[in-house]
C-alpha positions as CSV (number, residue, x, y, z in Angstrom):
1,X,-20.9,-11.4,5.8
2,X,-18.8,-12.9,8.4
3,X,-14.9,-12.6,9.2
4,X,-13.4,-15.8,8.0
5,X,-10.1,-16.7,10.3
6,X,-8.4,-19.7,9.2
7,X,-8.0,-22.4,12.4
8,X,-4.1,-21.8,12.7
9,X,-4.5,-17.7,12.7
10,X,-3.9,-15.7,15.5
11,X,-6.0,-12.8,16.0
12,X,-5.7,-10.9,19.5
13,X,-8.7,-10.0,21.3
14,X,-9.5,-6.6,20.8
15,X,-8.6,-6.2,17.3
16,X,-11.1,-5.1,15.0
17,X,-12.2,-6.6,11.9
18,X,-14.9,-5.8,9.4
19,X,-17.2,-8.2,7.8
20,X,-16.3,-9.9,4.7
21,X,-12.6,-10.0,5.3
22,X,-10.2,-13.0,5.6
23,X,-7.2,-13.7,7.4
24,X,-5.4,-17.2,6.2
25,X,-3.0,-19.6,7.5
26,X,-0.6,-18.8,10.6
27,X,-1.3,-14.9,10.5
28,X,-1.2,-12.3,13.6
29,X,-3.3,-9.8,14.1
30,X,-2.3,-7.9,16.9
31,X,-5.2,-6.3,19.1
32,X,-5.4,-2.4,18.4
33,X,-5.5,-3.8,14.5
34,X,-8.4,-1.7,13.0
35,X,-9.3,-3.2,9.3
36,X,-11.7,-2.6,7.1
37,X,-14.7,-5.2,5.2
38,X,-13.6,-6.9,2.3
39,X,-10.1,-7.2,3.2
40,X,-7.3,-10.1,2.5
41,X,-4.5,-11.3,4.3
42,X,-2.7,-14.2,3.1
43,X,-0.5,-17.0,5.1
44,X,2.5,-15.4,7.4
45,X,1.1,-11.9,7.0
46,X,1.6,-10.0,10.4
47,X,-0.3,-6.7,11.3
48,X,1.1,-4.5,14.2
49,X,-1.7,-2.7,17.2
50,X,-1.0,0.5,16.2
51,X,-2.1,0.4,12.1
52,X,-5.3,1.1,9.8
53,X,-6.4,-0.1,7.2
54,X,-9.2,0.7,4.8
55,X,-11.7,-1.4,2.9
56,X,-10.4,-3.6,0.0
57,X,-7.1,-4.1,1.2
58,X,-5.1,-7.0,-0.4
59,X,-2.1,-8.5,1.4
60,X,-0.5,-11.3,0.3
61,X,2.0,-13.9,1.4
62,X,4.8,-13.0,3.9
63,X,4.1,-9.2,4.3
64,X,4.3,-7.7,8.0
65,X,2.5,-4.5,8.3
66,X,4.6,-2.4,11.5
67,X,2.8,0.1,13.8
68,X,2.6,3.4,12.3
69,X,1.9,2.2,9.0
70,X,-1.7,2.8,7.9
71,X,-3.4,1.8,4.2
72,X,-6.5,3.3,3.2
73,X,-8.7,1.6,0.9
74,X,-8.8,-0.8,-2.4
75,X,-4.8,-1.0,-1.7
76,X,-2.8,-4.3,-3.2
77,X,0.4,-5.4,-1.1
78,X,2.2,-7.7,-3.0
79,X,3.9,-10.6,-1.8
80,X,7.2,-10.2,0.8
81,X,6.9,-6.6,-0.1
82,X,8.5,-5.0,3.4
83,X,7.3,-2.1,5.2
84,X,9.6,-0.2,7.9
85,X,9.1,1.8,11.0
86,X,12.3,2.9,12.5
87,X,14.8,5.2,9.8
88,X,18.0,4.1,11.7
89,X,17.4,0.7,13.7
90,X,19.8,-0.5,16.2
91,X,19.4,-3.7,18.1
92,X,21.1,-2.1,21.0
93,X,19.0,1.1,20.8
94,X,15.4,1.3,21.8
95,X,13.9,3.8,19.4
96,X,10.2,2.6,19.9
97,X,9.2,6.2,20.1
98,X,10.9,7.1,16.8
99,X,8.6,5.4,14.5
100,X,7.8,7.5,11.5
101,X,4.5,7.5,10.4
102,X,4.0,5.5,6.4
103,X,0.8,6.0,4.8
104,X,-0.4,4.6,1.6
105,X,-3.4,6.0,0.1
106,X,-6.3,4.4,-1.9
107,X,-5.9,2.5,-4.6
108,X,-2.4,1.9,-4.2
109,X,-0.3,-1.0,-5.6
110,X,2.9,-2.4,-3.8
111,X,4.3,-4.9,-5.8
112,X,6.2,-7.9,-5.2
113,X,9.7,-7.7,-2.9
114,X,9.2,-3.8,-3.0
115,X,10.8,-2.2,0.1
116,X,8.8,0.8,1.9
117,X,11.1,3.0,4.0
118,X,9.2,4.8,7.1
119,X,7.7,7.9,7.1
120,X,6.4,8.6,3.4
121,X,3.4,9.2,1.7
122,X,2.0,7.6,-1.3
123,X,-0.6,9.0,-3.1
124,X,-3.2,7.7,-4.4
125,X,-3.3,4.7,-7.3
126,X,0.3,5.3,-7.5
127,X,1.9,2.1,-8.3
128,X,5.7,0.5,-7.1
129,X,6.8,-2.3,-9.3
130,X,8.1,-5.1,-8.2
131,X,11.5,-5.0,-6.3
132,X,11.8,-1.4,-6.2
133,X,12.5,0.6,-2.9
134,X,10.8,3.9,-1.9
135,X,12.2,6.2,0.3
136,X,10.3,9.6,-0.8
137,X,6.6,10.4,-1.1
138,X,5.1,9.2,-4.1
139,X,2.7,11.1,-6.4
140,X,-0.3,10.2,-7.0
141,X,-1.0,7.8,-10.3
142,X,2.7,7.6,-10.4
143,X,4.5,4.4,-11.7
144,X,8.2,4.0,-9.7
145,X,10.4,1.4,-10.2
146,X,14.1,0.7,-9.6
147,X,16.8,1.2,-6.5
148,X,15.9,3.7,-5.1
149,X,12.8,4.4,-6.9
150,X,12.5,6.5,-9.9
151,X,9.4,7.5,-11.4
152,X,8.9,6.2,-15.0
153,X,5.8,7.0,-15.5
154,X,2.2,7.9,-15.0
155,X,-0.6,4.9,-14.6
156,X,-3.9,4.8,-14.5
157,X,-7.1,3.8,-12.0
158,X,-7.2,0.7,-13.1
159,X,-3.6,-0.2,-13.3
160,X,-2.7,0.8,-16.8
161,X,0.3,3.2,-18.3
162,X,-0.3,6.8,-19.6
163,X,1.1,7.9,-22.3
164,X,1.8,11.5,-20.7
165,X,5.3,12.9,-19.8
166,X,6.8,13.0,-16.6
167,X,7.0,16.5,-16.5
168,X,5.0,19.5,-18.2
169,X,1.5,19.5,-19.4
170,X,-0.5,16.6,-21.6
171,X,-3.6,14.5,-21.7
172,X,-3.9,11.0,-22.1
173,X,-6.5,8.1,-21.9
174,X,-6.6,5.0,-20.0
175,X,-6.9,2.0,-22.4
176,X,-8.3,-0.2,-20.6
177,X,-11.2,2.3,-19.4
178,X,-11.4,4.9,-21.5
179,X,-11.4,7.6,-18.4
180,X,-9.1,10.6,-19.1
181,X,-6.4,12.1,-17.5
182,X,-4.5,15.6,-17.6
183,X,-1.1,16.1,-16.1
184,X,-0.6,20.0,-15.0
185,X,1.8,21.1,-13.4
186,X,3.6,17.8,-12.5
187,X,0.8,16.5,-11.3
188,X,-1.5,13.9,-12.6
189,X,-5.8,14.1,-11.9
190,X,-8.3,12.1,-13.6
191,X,-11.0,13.5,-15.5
192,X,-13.6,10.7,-16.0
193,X,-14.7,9.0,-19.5
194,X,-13.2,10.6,-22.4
């Protein structure tokens, strides 16, 4: 399936893009860009040379994905959600060299206006409402929300809440799928079908 690049797209030579994936109206892809098949990226989105990103990968309006940043696979970027590079910017000082490394693993969802500070992790289907802003790593299946971020609770695969604690032990089943899930230890894993 061929890479579909909208006429007023600018993709540099040397990037690399994998089948199936789309890049829409007045984006830049810059040319150490390495993305995955499958993927989206919607009008104004930029994409830095020195970033990843998996199969699957979402991005909609207005997001600018910095070097150092890298997304692995099936992750949703909301629109004007804002990723960072340098902790302390300063326009008079060159810190280019600085840039702490963000990466967002599979399955992730960044919602809408959510701000990413540099050099965290988010684990896997975690997922940051809309608005909030993360500046520690995330958990995996965790739902944050709020300024800063706060977790609130616990969400599944495919998106929906758990009914499990934030802390301690418990079990809980995903509505939607009926996959199970057992939080040890402050952690959350998936099980498969109850």
């Amino acid at each position: 399936m061929a890479v579909t690049i909208h006429h007023s797209a600018i993709v540099d030579e040397g990037a690399q893009i994998g089948d199936g994936s789309r890049v829409w109206h007045f984006a830049h892809i810059c040319a150490g860009a390495r993305i995955g098949k499958g993927c989206s990226f919607g009008q104004n989105v930029f994409v830095g040379n020195d970033v990843t990103i998996g199969n699957n990968v979402k991005v909609q309006n207005n997001v600018s994905i910095y070097d150092a940043v890298h997304l692995q696979d099936d992750v949703f970027c909301g629109p004007s959600m804002v990723f960072t590079n340098v902790y302390n910017p300063r326009s008079a000082v060159a810190r280019k060299n600085e840039y702490r490394k963000t990466i967002v693993r599979r399955g992730v969802t960044l919602g809408a206006n959510c701000t990413i500070v540099c050099g965290v992790t988010i684990g896997e289907h975690a997922f940051v409402a809309a608005g909030a802003v993360v500046n520690r790593d995330v958990k995996p299946y965790a739902l944050m929300a709020g300024v800063p971020a706060r977790q609130i609770g616990w969400v599944s695969r495919h998106g929906e809440r758990l009914q499990l604690p934030l802390s301690g032990d418990g079990e809980a089943v995903c509505p939607a799928t009926g996959e199970s899930y057992r939080l040890q230890g402050g952690q959350c894993f998936e099980q498969g079908k109850a």
